[in-house]
Each structure stands twice: as structure tokens, then as C-alpha cells.
N, C-alpha and C positions, 0 to 999 in steps of 0.2 A: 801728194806729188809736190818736189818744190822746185819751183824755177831758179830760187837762187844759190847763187854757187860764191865759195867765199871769197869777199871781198874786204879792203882795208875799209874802217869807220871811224875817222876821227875828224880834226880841229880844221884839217884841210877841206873834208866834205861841206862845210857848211858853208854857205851862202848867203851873204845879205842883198836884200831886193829893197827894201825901203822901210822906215818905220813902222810905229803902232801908234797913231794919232786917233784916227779916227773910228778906231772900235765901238770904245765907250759912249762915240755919241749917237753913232747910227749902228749897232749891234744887232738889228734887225739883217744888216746887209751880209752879214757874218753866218748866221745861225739861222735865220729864217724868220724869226720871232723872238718875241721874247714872255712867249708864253709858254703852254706845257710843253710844246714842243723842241722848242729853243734849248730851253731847260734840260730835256734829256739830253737837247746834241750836245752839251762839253760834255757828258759822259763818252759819248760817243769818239769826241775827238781824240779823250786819252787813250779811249781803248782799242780804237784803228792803229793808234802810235804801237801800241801793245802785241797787237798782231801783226803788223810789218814786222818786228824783230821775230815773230815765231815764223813767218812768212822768208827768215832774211835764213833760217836754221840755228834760231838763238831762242830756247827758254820753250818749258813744254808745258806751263800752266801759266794764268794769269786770272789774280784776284779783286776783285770789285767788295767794296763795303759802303751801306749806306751807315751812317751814325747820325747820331744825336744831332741837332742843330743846322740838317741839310746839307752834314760833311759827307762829301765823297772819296774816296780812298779806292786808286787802282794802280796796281802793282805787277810786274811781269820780272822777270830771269831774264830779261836779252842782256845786251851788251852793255847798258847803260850810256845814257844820253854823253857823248865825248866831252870831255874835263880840258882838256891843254886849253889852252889860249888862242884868240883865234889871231891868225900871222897879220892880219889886217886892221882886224879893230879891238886888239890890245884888250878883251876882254874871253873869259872862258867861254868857249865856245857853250855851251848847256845855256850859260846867261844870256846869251843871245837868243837861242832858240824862244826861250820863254818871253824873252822882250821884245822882241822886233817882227812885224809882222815880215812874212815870205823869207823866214832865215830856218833853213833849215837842211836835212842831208835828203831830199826829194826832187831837186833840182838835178843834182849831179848822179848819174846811173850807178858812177863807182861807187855809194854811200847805199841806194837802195837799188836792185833791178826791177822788183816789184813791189807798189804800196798804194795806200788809198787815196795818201796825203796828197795830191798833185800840187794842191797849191800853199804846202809849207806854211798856213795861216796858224792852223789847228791849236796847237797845246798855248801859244801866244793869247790866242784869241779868249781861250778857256785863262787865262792869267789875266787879263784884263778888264775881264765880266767878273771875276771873282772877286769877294770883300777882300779874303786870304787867301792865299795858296805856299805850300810846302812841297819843295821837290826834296829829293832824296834819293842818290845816284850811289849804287857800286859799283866800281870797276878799278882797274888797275891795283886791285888789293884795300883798295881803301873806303873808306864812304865820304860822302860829299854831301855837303844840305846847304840850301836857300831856303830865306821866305819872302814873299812879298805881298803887298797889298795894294788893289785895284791896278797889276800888273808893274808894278813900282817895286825894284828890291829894297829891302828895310837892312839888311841882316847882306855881309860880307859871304862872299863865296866861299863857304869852309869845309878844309880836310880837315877827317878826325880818326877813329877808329880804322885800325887794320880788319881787312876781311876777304873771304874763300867766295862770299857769293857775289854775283850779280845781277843785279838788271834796274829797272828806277820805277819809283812811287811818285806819282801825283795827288797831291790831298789838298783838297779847295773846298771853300765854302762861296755858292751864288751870292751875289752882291743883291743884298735884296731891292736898293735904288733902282735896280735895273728889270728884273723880272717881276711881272707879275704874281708871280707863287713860287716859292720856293721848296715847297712840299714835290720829294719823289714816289714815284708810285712803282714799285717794285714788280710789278707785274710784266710794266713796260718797259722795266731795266730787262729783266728776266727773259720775256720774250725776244728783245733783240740779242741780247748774249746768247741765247738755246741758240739762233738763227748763225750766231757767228762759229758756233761749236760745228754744227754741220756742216760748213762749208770749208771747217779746215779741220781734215780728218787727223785725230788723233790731240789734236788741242784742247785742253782741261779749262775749265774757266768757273769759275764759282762765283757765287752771290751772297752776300752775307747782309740783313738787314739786324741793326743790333738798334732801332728806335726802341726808346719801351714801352710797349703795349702792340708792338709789328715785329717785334722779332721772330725773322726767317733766314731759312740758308737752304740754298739747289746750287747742283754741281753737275754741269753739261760735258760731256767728253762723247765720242761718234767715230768711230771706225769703220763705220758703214757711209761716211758724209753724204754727198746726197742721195744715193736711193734710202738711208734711214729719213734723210726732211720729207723724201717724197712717200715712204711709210707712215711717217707720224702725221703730215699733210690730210693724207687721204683715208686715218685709221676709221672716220667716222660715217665715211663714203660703201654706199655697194658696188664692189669695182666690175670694171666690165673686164677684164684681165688680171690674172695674176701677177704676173712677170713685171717688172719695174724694166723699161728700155734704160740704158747707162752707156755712156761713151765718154770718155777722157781722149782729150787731144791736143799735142804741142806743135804748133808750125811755128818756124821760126820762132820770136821771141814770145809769144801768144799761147798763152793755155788757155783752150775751152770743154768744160765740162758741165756736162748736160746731162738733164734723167727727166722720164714723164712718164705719166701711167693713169690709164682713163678708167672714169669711173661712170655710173649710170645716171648721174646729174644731168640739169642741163644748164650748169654754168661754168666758162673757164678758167683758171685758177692758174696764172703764168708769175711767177716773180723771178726776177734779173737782179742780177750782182756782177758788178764792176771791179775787182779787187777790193773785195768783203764789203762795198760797199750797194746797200741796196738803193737801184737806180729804181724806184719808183715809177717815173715817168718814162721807165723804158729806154731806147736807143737804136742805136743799128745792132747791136748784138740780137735783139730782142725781133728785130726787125728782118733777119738773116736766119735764125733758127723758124719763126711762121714761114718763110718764105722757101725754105725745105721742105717742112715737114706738109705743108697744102703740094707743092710740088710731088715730094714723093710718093705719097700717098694716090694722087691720082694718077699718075704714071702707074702708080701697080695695080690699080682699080682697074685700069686700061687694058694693062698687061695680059690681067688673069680674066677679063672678061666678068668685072665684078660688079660692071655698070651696062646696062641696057641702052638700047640704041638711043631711047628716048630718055633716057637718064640725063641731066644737064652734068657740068663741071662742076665738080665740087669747090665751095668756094672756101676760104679759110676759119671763115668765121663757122661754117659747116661742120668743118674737120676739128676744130677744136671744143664742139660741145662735150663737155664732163672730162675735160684734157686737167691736169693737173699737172706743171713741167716747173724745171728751175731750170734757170742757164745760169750760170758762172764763168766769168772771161777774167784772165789776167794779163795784161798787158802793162809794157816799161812806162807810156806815157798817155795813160787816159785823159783823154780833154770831155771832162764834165761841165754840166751849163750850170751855173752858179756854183756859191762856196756849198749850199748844203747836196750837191749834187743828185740831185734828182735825175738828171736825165746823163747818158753815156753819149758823147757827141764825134768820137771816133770815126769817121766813114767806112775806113778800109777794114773795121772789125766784121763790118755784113759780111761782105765775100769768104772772109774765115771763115764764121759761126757757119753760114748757109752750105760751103762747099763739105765741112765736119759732120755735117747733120745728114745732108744728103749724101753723101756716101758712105752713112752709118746706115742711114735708114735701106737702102738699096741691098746692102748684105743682109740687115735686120727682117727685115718681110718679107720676104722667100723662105729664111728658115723660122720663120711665125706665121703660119698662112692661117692662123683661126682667127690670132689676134686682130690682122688685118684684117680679115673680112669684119670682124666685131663692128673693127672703127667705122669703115667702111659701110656699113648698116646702118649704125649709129647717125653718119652724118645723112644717110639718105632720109631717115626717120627728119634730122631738121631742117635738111629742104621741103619735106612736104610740111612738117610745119612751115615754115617760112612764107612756100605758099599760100598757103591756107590765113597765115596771121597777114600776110597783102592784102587779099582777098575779105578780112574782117572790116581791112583799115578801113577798103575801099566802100566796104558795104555801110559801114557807120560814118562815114563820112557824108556819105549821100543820105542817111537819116539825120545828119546834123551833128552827131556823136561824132569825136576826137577833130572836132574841126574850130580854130582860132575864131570862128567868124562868130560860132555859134555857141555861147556857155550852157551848161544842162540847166534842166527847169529848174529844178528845185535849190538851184543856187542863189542864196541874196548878198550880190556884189556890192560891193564898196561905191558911193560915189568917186573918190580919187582912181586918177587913172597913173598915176606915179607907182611905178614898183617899189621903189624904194621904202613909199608909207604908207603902203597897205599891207594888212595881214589877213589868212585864209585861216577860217578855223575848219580843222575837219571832223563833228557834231558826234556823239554816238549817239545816235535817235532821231524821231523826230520831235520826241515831246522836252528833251533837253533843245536841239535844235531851233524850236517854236522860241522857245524862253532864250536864246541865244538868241535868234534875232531881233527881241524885242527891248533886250536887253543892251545892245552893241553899239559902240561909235559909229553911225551907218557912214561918217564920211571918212573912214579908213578900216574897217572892220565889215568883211566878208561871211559868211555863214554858209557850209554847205555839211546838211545831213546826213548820215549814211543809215542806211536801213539794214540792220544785220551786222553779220561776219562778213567781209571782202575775201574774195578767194584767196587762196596759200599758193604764193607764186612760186614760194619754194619745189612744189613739186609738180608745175602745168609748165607747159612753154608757151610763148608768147600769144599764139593765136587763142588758146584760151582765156589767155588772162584778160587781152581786148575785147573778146565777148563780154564780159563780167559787168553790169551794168554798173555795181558802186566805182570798180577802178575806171570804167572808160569816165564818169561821172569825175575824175580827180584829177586823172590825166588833161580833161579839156579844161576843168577851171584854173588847173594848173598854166598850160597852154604852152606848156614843154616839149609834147611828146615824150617818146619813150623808144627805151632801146637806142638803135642805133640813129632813130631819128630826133632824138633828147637834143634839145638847143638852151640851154640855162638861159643864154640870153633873150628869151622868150616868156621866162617866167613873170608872171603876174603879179605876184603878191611877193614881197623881202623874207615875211614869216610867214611859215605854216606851223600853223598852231592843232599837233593832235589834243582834244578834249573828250575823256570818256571818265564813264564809270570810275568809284574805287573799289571795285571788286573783278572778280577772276574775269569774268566776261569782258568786263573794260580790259585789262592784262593782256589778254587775247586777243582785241579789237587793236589795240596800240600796237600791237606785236605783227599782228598782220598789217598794218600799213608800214609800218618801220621795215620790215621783209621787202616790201612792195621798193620803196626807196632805195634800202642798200641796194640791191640787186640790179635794179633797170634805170635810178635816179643817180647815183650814187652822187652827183655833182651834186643834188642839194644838201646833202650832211657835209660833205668834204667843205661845202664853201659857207656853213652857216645857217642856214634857213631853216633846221630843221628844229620843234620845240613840243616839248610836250606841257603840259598846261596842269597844276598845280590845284586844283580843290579843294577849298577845306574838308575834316572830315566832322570838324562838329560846332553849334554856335553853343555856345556857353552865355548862360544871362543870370549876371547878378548882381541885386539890387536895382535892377532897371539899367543895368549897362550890359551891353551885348559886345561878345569878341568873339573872333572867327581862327578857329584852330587847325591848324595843319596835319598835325602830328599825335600821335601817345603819347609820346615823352614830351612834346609839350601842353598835352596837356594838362599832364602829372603834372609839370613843374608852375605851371596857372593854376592848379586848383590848393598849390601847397598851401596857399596861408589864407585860404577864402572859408568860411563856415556853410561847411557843405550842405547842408539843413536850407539853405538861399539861394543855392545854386540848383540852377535849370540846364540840362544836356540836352542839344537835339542833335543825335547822329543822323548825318545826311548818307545814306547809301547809294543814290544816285544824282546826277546834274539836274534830274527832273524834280527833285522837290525842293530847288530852291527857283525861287517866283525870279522873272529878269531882274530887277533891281538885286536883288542878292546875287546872284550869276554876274552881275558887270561888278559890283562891289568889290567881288571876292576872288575874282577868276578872268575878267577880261581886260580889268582897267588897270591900263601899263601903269599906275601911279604904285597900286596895291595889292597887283598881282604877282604869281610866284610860277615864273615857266623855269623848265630845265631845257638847256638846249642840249640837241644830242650831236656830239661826237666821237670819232673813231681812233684813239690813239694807237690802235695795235691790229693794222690790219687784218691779219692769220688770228686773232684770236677775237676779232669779230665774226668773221666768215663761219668759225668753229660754232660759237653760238646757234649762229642761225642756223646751220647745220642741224645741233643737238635738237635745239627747240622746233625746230618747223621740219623737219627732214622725215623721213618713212620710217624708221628705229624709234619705235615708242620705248625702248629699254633706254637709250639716250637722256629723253625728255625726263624720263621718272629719275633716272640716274642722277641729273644737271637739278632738279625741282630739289631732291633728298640733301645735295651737295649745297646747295641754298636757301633752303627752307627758314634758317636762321636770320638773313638779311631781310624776309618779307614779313610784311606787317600789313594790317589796313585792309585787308583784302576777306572778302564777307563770303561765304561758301554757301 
């Protein structure tokens, strides 16, 4: 469905709001970062510009290429970026856009009615972070190219070649002055481009990575838009209904469309889009569609007699366990809260989205009365958990468990009471554990053991999981809480450091506290803290000199030119056979230690993970293990 209806685009639409000074020195204020994240947003930038023109009824594919050198190349059929002259500042209107930060056709309705771009910084911004960039514009039969460098043109505005087609190419190379890495990872191109194919049915978008030794190519297109994102969403899930709810709706200038469809989990899975932009952090859209679907549902609960006298209200957070929904709003002038807009700051979109939904949902469950009672069951099964995990909290609270006052026994705390420089290690054992605390900076290095496997939160809800003595044991040295009661700014320790085994069981162990995290902590990986701890896997001694190896491949590459006849192996297969002083040597001590911190670049394709690996579908697991088998090493059977 397209809101826009045709309109004139040219020299006139464009608007100058003020310079481009200060990008290149605070580029963070732009993009977010200027790390991995930052880094993918100018891809993003161009390719939002890409989609307003298929958005505006202009151009039915657009190309994305990664190359050689951390070039980006993306390409569309709209109208191409306006060539005249701008009537004011005596320059081509195109040159503007790329130089001047807030010049652009986003300002003025008659250029765009609907786009992502609110604040016209976009392709500028991506022009002044970049070392190079090359535009390249058809329109009015001709073609047109600039180039510039660190947002500066080099090269005269030039027509050249006659031509039939149109639309514009942006190709930049990242200024590597400015980001910390300049390597793409295609996976997170990929991921966010599938996600833009979905949400604009019928739009082709392809990916081309032409690096050599990565060369790949996917090609997303969807005429089912979202109830296919909320099929491929939920392919991994046991649904508790067939049927995908959908609903398309235009009031006044505002399209909202919406799909959901619940499955037997018990976690909820909501993502919001702004005009193709994903709002992250939510908004009043997001806030308006909850606020339906808890309303209408118990209204029908009510209705049908589908709750007992002694039934309490259901509450939303109730109603949406194993909920799986997207919302999609487009509107002429979304007011997002920052340049990378995370959050939709719109007011009056609530009363849309909520009065759409609710009188979707109204028609919808009467003529689905299984469905609803499903959900309806569903959320009564997590009020009594809910219950029941109060009633844990309260009861371990008064033995001392999940309470700030009191840390579990077998934890050895840090002298330091600063969060900031203190780390938690969380031990697999106790006999690596023993050697862990004998081995530690005791005035900023914490130790807490765990005995076993930690329960799979993937498939308990919460009141079990508080039972579980190693998690309530994590949760209180953490001193977070959990769930909805999770306060980061409570946390104790800056790093949590998992340490296990190099084998399957360690794998396993790592895997179920990382599960434990995403799921109920999620603010510690988003914000950092989270780390897993690096062991060698073998000391090598020769001629009376001993080194500590990480790897295969390096070990191969250390033994290349030693006379192996002198050389001593001792493969280490657990944390327990190396005495403390080897354990702080080679794994604790921030001087000479090797942690990986874990993060989430692609939300939907972490969730999937954990899904495959921890979920009830063992054809999954073996499926995702066979698909990866290649990447794993180290790991002793």
C-alpha cells in the first residue's frame, strides 16, 4: 500500500537548515558510535534515502554491494537526487544535499509525504564520515557524478552521458580516522535489508558481497510483508495458533499495519517500525497497539465468561507471553528522539495505532473463539506463574537468597566496593573455582562457583528459574534482580566474566548462563559487562622456556620452526589442572589475559539462536550444530 500520491521533486523542494561543521568531530552525535554499529548506520542512511523513492512510487528494486576495501555501493531506480540549481544558493541542488547537513527534500511534504529521513542529516552525514564518496545520478535523460572527500567536493558537478534510466548510486568508502573498524559484516547488512523487504511488500533489494574469500549474494523481495516477517519470525517456534492476525489501516495521513501470532514460548517478541525505520526503543505506536490488544482481550475474556469470578485482570505483560507482533506506522512527520532514532516520539500516533487494533481485535475474536480462548489460557497459565515466582521471591528472600543485603555463601567478593573495578567471575566448578580464588586480585576480583548445569530458562518461566539454586546464587551477587525487577544500576561488578571448561560441557555451561542473560538480563550485554574468559588450551616448553597457547592454528604456527624432538605439549582440558598461579597468569590477569565480550549486533538473529540451541526442537539444535560444525574447534568429546 502506498501513501504517496504524485508529486513535483526537484531544485525547489530542497531546503537549507544550516551547515556541516561539526560532524566530523562529534560523529558519535550523528550515527550513535562509531563503532560496529555506527558503521552499518551510513549504510543505512543511503538505503532509507532508497526506499522513500520506492515509498514515494519510484523504482521496484534496490542494490546494495559490499567490495573490496570497505566500499559500499547502493543503488535504486527512483527519480534521482534533483540536478537544477538551487534558486537560492546558486549551487545544484544534489550538491547541497550531500554537503550541507539538514538540506534536503524531507522538510517540505511536496518533495516527500512519507520518509524516514525527518531530519535531512542522512546521506550528508554519510559524505563526511567517508574517506571517498561517489554519487552518481540519472535523471532528466542524462547522468550526473561527483566525488568528494571527507564530505568536500574535489571534482565539478558534471553532465555527461545520455540515458533511459534512472535513479542514484552512492559509493563511499568509511574514513578509517574515524571509526574504529571498518570491516562489514554481511550478515548485519543482510539481516537489516530482509527486515526492510518485509515491510515494503513487493520491494526487491539484493546484497552482493564481492570481498575475496566472502563472496556472497541474497535477494529479499515479500508479497506477503508482514505476516511473511511474522512467519519467518516464528518458523522456529511451536505456535499456539495457526492463523497470523493482519490488519492494514489508513486514517487520515497515517498508515498502520500490524500482524501477531502467538506461539507456546514464554517470551515476547514485539518489534516497531516508524517509516522503515526500526524504533528500537519503542514509542507511542508500540505503546497504543499493548494497550489494545491487553484491553481487548480482556473485554472478551469478560464477555465470553472466559475468566472465573476469582480470576484476577489480566495484565499485559500476561497477555503477551509467546506474543510474536510487528507494528508498522507511517506517518508525514515522525518526531524521533535522536539522529539514529531509536525511539517514535509522536503522541497522537497512540490513539491511532490503539483505536486500529481495537477495533480489529473486536471484529477478530468473535469470529476466532479457539484462538482466543488459547491466548486467554495461555496468559492465565502466567499469572499463576507470576504468582508462584512472588511467592519464590518472597520465600528466598526471607532465607537470605535474591536479597542485596545478603550475598550467597560460596561467593569470594572483592575487597573493592566500586562497581566500576570490580569483576565477577562466574567459576565452572569448584575445583577450577578453589584455584580461581587462590589465584585472583582479591582487591578487585570476585569468584563465585557454580556446581553443574544452571537450569535452561529457555523453556521454565520465571518461578522456576528463581527456585534454581546456581541462578538465584548469580542473580544476588549480581544484585540486579531479574525480570521486571532487573535495576542495572544495582549491579555490582562492571565485568562478568563467564569461565568454563574447553570442552562440550563447558559450551553448554557458557550457553546456559548467556540464555539466562539474554533473556531476563538483557541490559547487561546491551550495555557491556558481559565476557567470556579465554584459556589457553596448551603450555608448550622448550628448552626451558614455557608459552601459553590459545589456539590450533597457533599452535601450528609456534611449533613451525622449533625441533619438535625438545618440545613438551601439555593439553590443558579443564580450568582445574592448571595450579592458581597458572589460572591468574594466563586467564585472570587483565595484563595477559584474552576475554571476548559478548554482543548482540542483530537482534532477530540472536533471539533465533537461542531459539535453535535451547528451545524443545532437538532437529534444530542438530540442524544449527551440522551447519556449524566447521567453525568449532577445541572442544574434547
Amino acid at each position: 500500500m502506498t501513501l504517496q500520491k504524485e508529486l513535483d521533486y526537484n531544485a525547489e523542494q530542497i531546503q537549507v537548515l544550516e551547515g556541516l561543521e561539526a560532524v566530523r568531530k562529534r560523529p558519535g552525535m550523528y550515527i550513535g558510535s562509531t563503532g560496529t554499529k555506527g558503521l552499518h548506520h551510513l549504510v543505512w542512511e543511503a538505503v532509507d534515502n532508497s526506499i522513500d523513492e520506492f515509498l514515494a512510487g519510484h523504482g521496484e528494486e534496490i542494490k546494495v554491494k559490499i567490495k573490496e576495501g570497505s566500499i559500499i555501493s547502493v543503488e535504486d531506480q527512483g527519480r534521482g537526487i534533483p540536478v537544477e540549481v538551487h534558486p537560492d544558493k546558486k549551487l545544484p541542488a544534489a550538491q547541497l544535499v550531500l554537503t550541507t547537513l539538514h538540506a534536503g527534500g524531507k522538510f517540505d511534504s511536496s518533495g516527500y509525504k512519507v520518509s524516514g529521513g525527518l531530519h535531512g542529516v542522512g546521506i550528508s552525514v554519510v559524505n563526511a564520515l567517508s574517506e571517498w564518496l561517489e554519487l552518481t545520478i540519472w535523471r532528466n535523460g542524462y547522468t550526473y557524478t561527483q566525488q568528494y572527500e571527507k564530505g568536500v567536493p574535489v571534482t565539478e558537478f558534471e553532465k555527461s552521458n545520455s540515458t533511459t534510466k534512472t535513479g542514484t548510486k552512492i559509493e563511499f568508502k568509511p574514513d578509517e580516522d574515524i571509526f574504529d573498524n571498518v570491516k562489514y559484516k554481511f550478515d548485519v547488512l543482510a539481516n537489516r535489508l530482509q527486515e526492510s523487504a518485509f515491510l515494503n511488500k513487493g520491494l526487491k533489494i539484493s546484497l552482493v558481497d564481492t570481498r575475496p574469500g566472502l563472496e556472497k549474494e541474497v535477494t529479499y523481495q515479500y508479497d506477503g510483508g508482514l505476516e511473511a516477517f511474522i512467519d519467518y519470525l516464528n518458523q522456529d517456534r511451536d505456535l499456539l495458533h495457526d492463523d497470523i492476525v493482519y490488519l492494514e489501516e489508513e486514517v487520515d495521513d497515517t498508515y498502520v499495519e500490524v500482524a501477531f501470532q502467538y506461539n507456546k514460548s514464554f517470551n515476547e517478541r514485539i518489534y516497531s517500525f516508524a517509516n522503515n525505520i526500526n524504533t528500537h526503543d519503542g514509542g507511542y505506536h508500540l505503546t497504543g497497539f499493548k494497550t489494545a490488544l491487553t484491553r481487548a482481550f480482556n473485554n472478551y475474556a469478560k464477555d465470553n465468561n472466559l475468566l472465573k469470578k476469582s480470576d484476577p485482570k489480566l495484565t499485559g505483560r500476561d497477555l503477551r507471553e509467546g506474543l510474536t507482533a510487528v507494528v508498522n506506522v507511517k506517518l508525514t512527520e515522525p518526531q524521533f528522539e535522536g539522529q539514529t532514532k531509536a525511539k517514535l516520539g509522536n503522541s497522537e500516533i497512540r490513539s491511532v495505532v490503539e483505536g486500529a487494533v481495537y477495533n480489529y481485535l473486536n471484529q477478530y475474536l468473535p469470529r476466532h473463539h479457539d484462538m482466543a480462548k488459547e491466548v486467554i489460557n495461555k496468559a492465565l497459565e502466567a499469572v499463576k506463574a507470576r504468582k508462584a515466582a512472588k511467592k519464590a521471591k518472597e520465600l528466598t528472600k526471607r532465607k537470605g537468597v535474591l536479597n542485596n543485603n545478603s550475598l550467597p555463601g560460596k561467593l569470594s567478593d572483592c575487597s573493592s566496593r566500586k562497581s566500576e573495578e570490580s569483576e565477577l567471575y562466574l567459576v565452572e566448578g569448584d575445583s577450577a573455582g578453589g584455584s580461581a580464588k587462590q589465584g585472583r586480585n582479591r582487591d578487585f576480583q570476585a569468584i563465585l562457583p557454580l556446581k553443574g548445569k544452571i537450569l535452561n530458562v529457555e523453556r521454565a518461566r520465571l518461578n522456576k528459574i528463581i527456585n534454581n539454586n546456581e541462578i538465584a546464587a548469580i542473580i544476588t551477587a549480581l544484585g540486579t534482580g531479574i525480570g521486571e525487577e532487573f535495576n542495572i544500576d544495582k549491579l555490582r561488578y562492571h565485568k562478568i566474566i563467564i569461565m568454563t571448561d574447553a570442552d562440550v560441557d563447558g559450551a553448554h555451561i557458557c550457553t546456559l548462563i548467556l540464555t539466562l542473560f539474554y533473556r531476563y538480563m538483557p541490559e547487561l550485554i546491551r550495555e557491556g559487562h558481559v565476557y567470556v574468559a579465554q584459556p589457553p588450551l596448551y603450555k608448550v616448553t622448550y628448552r626451558g622456556d614455557e608459552e601459553y597457547i590459545y589456539t590450533d592454528k597457533q599452535l601450528q604456527k609456534y611449533l613451525a620452526d622449533l625441533d619438535r624432538s625438545k618440545v613438551s605439549i601439555q593439553r590443558y582440558k579443564g580450568l582445574g589442572e592448571m595450579n592458581p598461579s597458572q589460572l591468574w597468569e594466563t586467564t585472570m590477569n587483565p595484563e595477559n589475559r584474552k576475554l571476548q565480550e559478548i554482543m548482540v549486533d542483530e537482534e532477530r538473529e540472536a533471539d533465533s539462536i537461542f531459539t535453535r540451541l535451547m528451545g524443545s526442537k532437538a532437529k534444530l539444535r542438530r540442524e544449527f550444530i551440522m551447519a556449524n560444525a566447521d567453525l568449532a574447534s577445541n572442544l574434547d568429546v
